[in-house]
N, C-alpha and C positions, 0 to 999 in steps of 0.2 A: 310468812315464814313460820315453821311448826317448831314452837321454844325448845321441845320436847322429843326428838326423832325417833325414842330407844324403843318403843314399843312397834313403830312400824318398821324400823330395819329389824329387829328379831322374829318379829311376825316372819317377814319376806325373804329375810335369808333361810329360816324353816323350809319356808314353801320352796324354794329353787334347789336345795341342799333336795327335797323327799321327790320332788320330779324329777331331780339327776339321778338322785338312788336307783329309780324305777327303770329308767332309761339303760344305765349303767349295767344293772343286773339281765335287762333285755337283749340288751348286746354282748355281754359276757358270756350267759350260759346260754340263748335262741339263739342267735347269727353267730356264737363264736367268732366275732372280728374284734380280734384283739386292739386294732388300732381307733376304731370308735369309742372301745372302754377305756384306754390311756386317755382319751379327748375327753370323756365327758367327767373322768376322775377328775383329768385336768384344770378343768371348768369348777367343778366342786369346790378345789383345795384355794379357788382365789377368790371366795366367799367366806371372808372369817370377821369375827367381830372385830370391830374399830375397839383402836387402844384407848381410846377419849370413855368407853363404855365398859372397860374389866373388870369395874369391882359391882357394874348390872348385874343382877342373879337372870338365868338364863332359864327361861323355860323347858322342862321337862315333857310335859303332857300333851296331847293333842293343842297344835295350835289353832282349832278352833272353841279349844276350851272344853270343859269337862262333858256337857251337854252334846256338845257338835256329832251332829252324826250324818257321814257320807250318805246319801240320798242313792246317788247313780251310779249302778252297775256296769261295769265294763265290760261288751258283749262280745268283744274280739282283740286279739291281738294289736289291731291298726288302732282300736278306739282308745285302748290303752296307751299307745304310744302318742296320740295327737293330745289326749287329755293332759298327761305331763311334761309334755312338751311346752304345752301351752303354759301350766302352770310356771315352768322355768322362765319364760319370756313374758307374764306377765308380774314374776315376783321380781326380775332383772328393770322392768320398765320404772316402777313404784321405788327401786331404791336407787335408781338413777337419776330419781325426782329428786329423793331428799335422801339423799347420801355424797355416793361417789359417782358423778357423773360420767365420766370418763371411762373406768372401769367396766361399770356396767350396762353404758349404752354397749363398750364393744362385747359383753356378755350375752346380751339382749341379740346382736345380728348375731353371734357364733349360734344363738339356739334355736334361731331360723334356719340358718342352714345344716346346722346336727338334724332338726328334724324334717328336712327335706331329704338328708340321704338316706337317716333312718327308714324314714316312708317308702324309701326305694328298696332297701334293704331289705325289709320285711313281706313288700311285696314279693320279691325275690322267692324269699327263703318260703313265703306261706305258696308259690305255685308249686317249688323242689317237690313237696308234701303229692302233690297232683301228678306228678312224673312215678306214675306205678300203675300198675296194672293194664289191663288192656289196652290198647293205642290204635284203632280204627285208622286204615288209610282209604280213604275214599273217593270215590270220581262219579258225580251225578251223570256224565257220559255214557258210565254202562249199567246204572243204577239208578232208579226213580230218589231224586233227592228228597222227597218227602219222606219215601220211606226209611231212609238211612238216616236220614234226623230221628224218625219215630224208634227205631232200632236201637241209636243212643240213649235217645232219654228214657229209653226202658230197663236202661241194663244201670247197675247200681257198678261195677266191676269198670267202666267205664267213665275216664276221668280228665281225658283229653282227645279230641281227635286230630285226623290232619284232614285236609283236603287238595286232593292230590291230581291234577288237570294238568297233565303234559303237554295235549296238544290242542288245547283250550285258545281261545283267542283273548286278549286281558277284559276286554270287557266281560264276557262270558264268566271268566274266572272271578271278578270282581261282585257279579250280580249274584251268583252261586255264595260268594263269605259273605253278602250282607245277609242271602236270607237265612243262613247256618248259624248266623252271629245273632239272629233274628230269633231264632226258633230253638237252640240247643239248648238245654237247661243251663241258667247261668254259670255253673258251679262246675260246667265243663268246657274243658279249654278248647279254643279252635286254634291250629297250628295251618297254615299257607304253605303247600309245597314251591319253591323257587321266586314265586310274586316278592320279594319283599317291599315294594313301594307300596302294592296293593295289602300284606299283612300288617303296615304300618297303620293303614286308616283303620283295618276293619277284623285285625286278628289280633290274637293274645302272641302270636309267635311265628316265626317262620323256619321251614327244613330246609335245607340247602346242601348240596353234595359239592367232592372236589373240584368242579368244575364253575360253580357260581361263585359271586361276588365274596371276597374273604370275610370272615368270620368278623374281626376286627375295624371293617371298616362297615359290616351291619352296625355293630355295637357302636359305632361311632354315630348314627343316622337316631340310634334309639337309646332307650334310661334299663336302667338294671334289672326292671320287671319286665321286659319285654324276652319272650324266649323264643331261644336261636337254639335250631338244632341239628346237626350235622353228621352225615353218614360218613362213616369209616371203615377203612379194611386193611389198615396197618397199624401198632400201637404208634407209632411215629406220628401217623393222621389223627389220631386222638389226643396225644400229646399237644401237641398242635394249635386243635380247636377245642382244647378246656383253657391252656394257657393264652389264650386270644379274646374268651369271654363267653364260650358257648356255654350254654344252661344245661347240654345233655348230646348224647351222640346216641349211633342207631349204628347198629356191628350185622351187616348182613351181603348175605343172605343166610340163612340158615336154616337147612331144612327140613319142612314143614310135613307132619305126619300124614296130613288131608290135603295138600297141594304144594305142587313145587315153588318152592320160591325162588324171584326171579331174582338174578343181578348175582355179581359176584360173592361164590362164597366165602365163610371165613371159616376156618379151621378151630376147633376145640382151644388149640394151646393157644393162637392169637387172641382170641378170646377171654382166654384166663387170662393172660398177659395183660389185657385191656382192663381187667377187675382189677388187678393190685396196682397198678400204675396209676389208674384215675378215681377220682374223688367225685366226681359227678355223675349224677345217674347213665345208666348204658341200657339200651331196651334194643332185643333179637330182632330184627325184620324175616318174618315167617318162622319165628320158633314157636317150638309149642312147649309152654310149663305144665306139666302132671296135670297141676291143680286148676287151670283152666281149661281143659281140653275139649272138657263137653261143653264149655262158653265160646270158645272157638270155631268149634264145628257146626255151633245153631248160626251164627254169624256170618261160616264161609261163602253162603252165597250171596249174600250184601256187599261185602269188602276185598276191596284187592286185594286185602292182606292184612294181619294182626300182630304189630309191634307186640314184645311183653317186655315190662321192666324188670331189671334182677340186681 
């Protein structure tokens, strides 16, 4: 039994107080989700010092002491988030030893699962980032799939693709995303036209029109990072499929200065109408932006066609 506890629960309540801060401020101003940051304040405000301890003078300075100096650099978003996470659940473990057990074993499981939805969350929010600029739809059918891989990873404007096999048979369609998933620079997304059983092993996302599997019962098969994306041609249909879970919608056809695009069109004002109504990214199927035109036109004869995001 430690005669003496007051230097390791002030240590420990430090530590879980400066990994919730981090977390808190993560989810505050990055994910804007309000209801994470009321939980992890939450979590905070029921880490205070024991009355048995008030007239302890409470340390001010780095709790590793005047010397201590952080070593390791936080190379990304995620790494940041696993690092203080952990700190939280291992400062919650150490004063459940010798403290308040009760309390903060149940603090200790809330900060496993804060940082499991976190993890999901950020994956989320760090692909939203990837949802811009050029969006390749592709079919190794009428195109050497080597070379439509090499096409991607050469263009820096390029930041997710789809692949797009209508009348592909599932095998076929399957052997095509392992070796795209194989070969694409990692740092670019593969999205699955219609497959989702088969996006689920071997893609970052799947596209789906009105006519497949709803939106909501994808999201039910898969976690938060997984992007689902859905073509529309009513604001009602977009509506729809953001408030269902989709990651992003595709408003087309619209058309295309270098080739027609196919599938029904959408008109200017539906269009607009789709901007102020939705919150999630919206990318033209065969539109052409000013600023990528001459990127689109070296590409036309590789791809079926060239989503752009707006």
């Amino acid at each position: 039994m430690i005669n003496d506890p007051y230097q390791l629960i002030d240590v420990n309540m430090h530590r879980f107080k400066e990994g919730a801060r981090v977390l808190e401020d993560v989810a505050r101003f990055v994910l804007q989700d309000d209801a994470l940051f009321q939980k992890i304040k939450a979590m905070k405000h029921q880490v205070q010092v024991p009355d048995t301890f008030r007239d302890r003078p409470i340390a001010d300075d780095d709790i590793g002491g005047p010397a201590f100096k952080e070593g390791v650099v936080r190379p990304d978003l995620i790494a940041l988030l696993k690092a203080n996470a952990a700190r939280m659940q291992e400062s919650a473990r150490v004063l459940e030893e010798v403290f308040d057990r009760d309390t903060f074993k149940q603090l200790r499981f809330e900060s496993y699962d804060l940082a499991e939805k976190m993890l999901l969350r950020v994956k989320q929010y760090l692909h939203q980032d990837s949802l811009q600029g050029l969006y390749p739809v592709c079919d190794p059918n009428i195109h050497d799939l080597e070379e439509i891989i090499s096409k991607i990873n050469a263009s820096d404007d390029i930041k997710l693709c789809q692949l797009h096999m209508k009348h592909a048979s599932a095998r076929a369609v399957y052997e095509a995303a392992k070796m795209m998933r194989e070969k694409v620079k990692p740092n670019t997304l593969l999205i699955l036209s219609d497959h989702v059983d088969i996006a689920l092993l071997c893609a970052d996302g799947v596209h789906v029109d009105q006519e497949n599997m709803p939106v909501e019962a994808i999201r039910q098969l898969s976690n938060a990072s997984f992007i689902i994306g859905v073509s529309c041609h009513t604001v009602e249909e977009a509506l729809s499929a953001q408030n269902n879970g989709a990651s992003y919608l595709s408003a087309g056809a619209i058309p295309s200065s270098t080739r027609e695009a196919k599938g029904a069109p959408v008109s200017n004002t539906v269009l607009n109408a789709m901007k102020q109504s939705i919150r999630i990214p919206i990318c033209g199927i065969g539109g052409m932006m000013q600023d990528t035109k001459d990127e689109r036109e070296a590409h036309a004869d590789m791809f079926l066609t060239c989503a752009t995001y707006f």
